[in-house]
C-alpha positions as CSV (number, residue, x, y, z in Angstrom):
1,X,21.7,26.9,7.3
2,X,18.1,26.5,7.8
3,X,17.5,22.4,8.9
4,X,15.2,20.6,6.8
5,X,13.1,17.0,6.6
6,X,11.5,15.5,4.1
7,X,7.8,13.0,4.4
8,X,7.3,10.0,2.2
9,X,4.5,7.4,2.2
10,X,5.0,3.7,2.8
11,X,4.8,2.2,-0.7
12,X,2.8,-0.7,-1.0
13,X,4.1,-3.0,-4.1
14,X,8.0,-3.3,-5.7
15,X,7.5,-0.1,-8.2
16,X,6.6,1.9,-5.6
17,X,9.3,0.7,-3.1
18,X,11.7,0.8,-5.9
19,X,10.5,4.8,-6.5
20,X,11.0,5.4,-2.9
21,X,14.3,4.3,-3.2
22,X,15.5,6.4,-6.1
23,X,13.7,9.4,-4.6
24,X,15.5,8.7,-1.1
25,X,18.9,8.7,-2.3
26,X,18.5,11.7,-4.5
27,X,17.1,13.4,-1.4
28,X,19.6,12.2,0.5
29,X,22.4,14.8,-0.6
30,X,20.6,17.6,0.9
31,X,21.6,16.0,4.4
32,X,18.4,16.8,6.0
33,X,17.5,16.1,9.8
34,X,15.5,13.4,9.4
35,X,12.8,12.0,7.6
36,X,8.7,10.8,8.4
37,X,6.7,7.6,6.9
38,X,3.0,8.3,7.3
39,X,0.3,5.7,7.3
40,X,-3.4,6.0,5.6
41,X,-6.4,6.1,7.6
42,X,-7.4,4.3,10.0
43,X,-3.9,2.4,9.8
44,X,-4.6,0.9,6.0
45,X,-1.1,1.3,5.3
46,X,0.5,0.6,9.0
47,X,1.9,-2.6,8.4
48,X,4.0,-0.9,5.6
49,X,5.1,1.5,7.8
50,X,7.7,-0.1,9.9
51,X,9.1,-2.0,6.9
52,X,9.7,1.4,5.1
53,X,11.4,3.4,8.6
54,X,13.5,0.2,9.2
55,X,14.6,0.6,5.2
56,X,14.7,4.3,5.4
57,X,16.7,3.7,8.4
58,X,19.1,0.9,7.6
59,X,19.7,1.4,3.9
60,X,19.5,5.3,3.5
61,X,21.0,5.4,6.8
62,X,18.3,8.2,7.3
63,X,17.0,9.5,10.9
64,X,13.3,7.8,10.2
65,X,10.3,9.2,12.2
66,X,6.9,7.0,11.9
67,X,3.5,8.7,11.8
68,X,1.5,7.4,15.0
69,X,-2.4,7.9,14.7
70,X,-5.1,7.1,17.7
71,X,-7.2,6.4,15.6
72,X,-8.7,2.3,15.4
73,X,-6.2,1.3,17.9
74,X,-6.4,0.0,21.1
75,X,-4.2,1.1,24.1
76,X,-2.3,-1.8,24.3
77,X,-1.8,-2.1,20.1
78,X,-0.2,1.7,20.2
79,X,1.9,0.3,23.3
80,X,3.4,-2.3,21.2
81,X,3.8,-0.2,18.6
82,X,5.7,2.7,20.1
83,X,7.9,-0.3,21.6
84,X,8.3,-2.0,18.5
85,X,9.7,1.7,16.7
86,X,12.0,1.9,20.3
87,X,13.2,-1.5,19.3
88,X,14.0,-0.4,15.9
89,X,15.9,2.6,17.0
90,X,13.5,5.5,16.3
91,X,13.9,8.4,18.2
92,X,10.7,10.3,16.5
93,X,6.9,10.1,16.4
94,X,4.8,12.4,14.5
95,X,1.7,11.8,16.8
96,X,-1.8,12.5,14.9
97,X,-5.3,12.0,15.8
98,X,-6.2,10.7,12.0
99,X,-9.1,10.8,10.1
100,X,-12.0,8.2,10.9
101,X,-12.6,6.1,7.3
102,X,-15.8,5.9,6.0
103,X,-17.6,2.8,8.2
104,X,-14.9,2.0,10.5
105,X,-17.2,1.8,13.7
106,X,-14.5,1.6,16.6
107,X,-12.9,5.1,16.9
108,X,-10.0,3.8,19.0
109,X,-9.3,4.0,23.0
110,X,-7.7,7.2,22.4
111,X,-10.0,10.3,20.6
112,X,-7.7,13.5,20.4
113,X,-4.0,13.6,19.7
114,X,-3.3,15.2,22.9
115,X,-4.5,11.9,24.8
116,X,-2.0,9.8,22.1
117,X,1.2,12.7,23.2
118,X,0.0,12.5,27.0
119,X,0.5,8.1,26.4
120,X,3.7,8.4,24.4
121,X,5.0,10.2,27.4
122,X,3.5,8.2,29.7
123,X,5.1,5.1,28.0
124,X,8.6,6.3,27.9
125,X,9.5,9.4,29.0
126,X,11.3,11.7,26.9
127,X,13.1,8.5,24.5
128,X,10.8,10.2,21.8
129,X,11.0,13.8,20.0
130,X,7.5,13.9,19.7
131,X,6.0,16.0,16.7
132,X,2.5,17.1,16.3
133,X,0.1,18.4,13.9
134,X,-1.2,22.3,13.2
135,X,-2.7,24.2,11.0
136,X,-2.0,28.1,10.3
137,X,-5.6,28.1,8.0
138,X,-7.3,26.5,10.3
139,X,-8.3,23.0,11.3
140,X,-11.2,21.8,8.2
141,X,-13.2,20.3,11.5
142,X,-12.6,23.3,13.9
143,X,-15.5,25.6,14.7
144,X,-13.2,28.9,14.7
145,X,-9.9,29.8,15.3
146,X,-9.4,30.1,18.5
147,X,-10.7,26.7,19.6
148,X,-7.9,25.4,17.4
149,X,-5.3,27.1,18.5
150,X,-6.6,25.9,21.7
151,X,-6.4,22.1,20.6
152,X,-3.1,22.6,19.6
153,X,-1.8,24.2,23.0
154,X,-3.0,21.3,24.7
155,X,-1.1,18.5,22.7
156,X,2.0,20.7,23.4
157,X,1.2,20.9,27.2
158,X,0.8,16.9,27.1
159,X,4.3,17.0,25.9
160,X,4.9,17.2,22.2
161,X,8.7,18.9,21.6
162,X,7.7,20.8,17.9
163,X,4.8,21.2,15.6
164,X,4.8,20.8,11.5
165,X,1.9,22.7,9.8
166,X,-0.2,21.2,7.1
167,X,0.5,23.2,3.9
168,X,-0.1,26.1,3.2
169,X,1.1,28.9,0.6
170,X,0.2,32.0,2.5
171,X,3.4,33.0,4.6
172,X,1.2,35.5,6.2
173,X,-1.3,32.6,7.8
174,X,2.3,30.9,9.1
175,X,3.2,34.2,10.8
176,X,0.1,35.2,12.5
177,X,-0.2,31.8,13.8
178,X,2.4,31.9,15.4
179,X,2.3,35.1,16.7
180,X,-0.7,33.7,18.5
181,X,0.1,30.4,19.6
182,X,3.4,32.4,21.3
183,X,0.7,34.8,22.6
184,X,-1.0,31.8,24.2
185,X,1.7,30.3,25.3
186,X,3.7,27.8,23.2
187,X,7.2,28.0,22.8
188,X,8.0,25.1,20.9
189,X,9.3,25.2,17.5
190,X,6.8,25.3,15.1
191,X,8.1,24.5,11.4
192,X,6.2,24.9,8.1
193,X,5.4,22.3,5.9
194,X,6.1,22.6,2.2
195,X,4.0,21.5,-0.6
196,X,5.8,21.7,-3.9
197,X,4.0,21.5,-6.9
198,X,4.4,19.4,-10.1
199,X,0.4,18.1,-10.3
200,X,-2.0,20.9,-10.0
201,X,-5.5,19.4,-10.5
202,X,-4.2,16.4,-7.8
203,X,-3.4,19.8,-5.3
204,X,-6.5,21.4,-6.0
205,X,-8.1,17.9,-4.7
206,X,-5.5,17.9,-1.8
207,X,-6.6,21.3,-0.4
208,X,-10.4,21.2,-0.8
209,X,-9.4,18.4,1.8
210,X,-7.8,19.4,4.3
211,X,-8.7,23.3,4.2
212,X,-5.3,24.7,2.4
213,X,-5.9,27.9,0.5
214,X,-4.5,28.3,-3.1
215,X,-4.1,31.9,-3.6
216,X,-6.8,33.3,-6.9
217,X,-3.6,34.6,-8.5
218,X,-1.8,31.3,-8.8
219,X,-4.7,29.2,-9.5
220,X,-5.6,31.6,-12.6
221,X,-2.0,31.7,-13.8
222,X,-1.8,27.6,-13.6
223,X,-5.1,28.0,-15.6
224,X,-3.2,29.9,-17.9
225,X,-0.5,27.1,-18.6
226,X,-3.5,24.4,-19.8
227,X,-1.4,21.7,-20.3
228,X,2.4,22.6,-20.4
229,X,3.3,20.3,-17.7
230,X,6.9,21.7,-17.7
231,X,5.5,25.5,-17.6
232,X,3.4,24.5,-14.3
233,X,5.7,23.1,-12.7
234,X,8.6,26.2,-13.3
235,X,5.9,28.5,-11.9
236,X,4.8,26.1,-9.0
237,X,9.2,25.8,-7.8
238,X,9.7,29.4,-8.4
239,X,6.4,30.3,-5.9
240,X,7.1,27.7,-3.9
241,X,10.9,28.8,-3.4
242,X,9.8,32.1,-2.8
243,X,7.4,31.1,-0.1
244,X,10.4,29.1,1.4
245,X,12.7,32.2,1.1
246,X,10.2,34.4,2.8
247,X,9.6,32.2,6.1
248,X,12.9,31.4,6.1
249,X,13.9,35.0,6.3
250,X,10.7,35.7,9.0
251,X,12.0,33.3,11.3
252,X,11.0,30.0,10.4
253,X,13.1,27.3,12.6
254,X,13.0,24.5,9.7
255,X,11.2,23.4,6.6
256,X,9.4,20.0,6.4
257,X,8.6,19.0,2.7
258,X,5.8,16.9,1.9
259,X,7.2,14.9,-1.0
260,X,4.7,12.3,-2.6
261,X,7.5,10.3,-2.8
262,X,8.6,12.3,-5.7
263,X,12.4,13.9,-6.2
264,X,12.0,16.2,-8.5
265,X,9.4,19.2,-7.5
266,X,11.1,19.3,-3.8
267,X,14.7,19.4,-5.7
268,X,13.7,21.8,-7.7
269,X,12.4,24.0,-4.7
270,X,15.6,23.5,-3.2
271,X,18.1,24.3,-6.1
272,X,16.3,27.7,-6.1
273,X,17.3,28.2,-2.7
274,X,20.6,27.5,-3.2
């Protein structure tokens, strides 16, 4: 059975906390291998971080993973982070460079996410299955290909243990990706990340973002729908299964859903696949 992990986002007030919690424990039958909080940039959201791994944790009982960015913090604030997750019994860290908000004028001590690994590491050892970050379409800020794949080598040669892609809905990209980062030299796992869909003008905003191409096909046919919400999102779960059933079949190690905190569009991704 193919493993698979689910991301939330910290919630912020007691709806959202109270939707994380409903979402969690319908998740939670699927048994998957653990679970990630991320944190907005710069760290907007990081004090909400810990609270929602230590509830993720101790309530769902959940193997919790915390996003870790560079970015706006200083050596010795990461340090006491990374003990502060050790404290609380994490064994994960998705390690990320971040994005640099608007105005913030102090980048952080560290720049790249292979400096943030190499620390981690540093710090303590292998306690932490460190994840990072890459991106079958192709880093948004990369000047070509190549150079990314390169940026990603070196985060696994500074000691990350597996890689999660940003999302993507052309199983090809996945494939050929990984056909070259094993041609340059990465073994580690390297595991898809899902994006179902329930909301598609919020995904169109989503992958003008961060590069994510939306095949001409799919966006004409959700055109198509107008505004049956419940026709979208049948045709988005039946795609996305199919994606899932395809790089499951090619070889993919895992699936990583990116859930928006939402039950329903990963479940219904997941019932398809049986």
């Amino acid at each position: 059975m193919t493993p698979i992990s689910f991301e939330f986002y910290p919630p912020k007030n007691d709806d959202q906390r109270a939707q994380l919690a409903r979402t969690a424990k319908r998740l939670k039958r699927y048994r998957p291998e653990y679970v990630s909080c991320t944190f907005g940039a710069g760290g907007s959201t990081l004090s909400y971080t810990g609270e929602t791994i230590r509830a993720l944790s101790r309530e769902h009982r959940f193997d919790a993973a915390p996003h870790l960015s560079c970015v706006g913090g200083t050596r010795a604030e990461i340090a006491a982070l990374l003990q502060d997750y050790r404290d609380a019994g994490c064994h994960r860290i998705v390690a990320l460079r971040g994005d640099l908000p608007s105005g913030m004028g102090h980048p952080g001590d560290f720049r790249h996410a292979t400096d943030l690994v190499a620390f981690i590491r540093a710090e303590h050892g292998d306690h932490f299955h460190i994840e990072v970050a890459c991106y079958p379409e192709v880093h948004p800020q990369a000047e070509d290909a190549i150079i990314d794949l390169r940026h990603f080598k070196a985060k696994v040669d500074a000691g990350a243990d597996g890689a999660i892609t940003q999302y993507f809905y052309n199983a090809d990209a996945y494939f050929r990706f990984v056909e070259d980062a094993r041609a340059a030299g990465v073994e580690v796992p390297i595991v898809p990340g899902i994006m179902p869909i329930s909301n598609f003008s919020q995904l169109r905003r989503f992958s003008e973002g961060c590069g994510a191409e939306i095949p001409r096909w799919l966006r004409k046919r959700m055109a198509a729908h107008g505004d049956d919400v419940d026709s979208i999102r049948a045709l988005g779960a039946d795609f996305v299964a199919e994606l899932c059933r395809r790089l499951i079949e090619g070889g993919a190690p895992a699936l990583h859903f990116y859930t928006l905190n939402l039950s329903r569009p990963t479940t219904s991704v997941l019932e398809r696949l049986g």
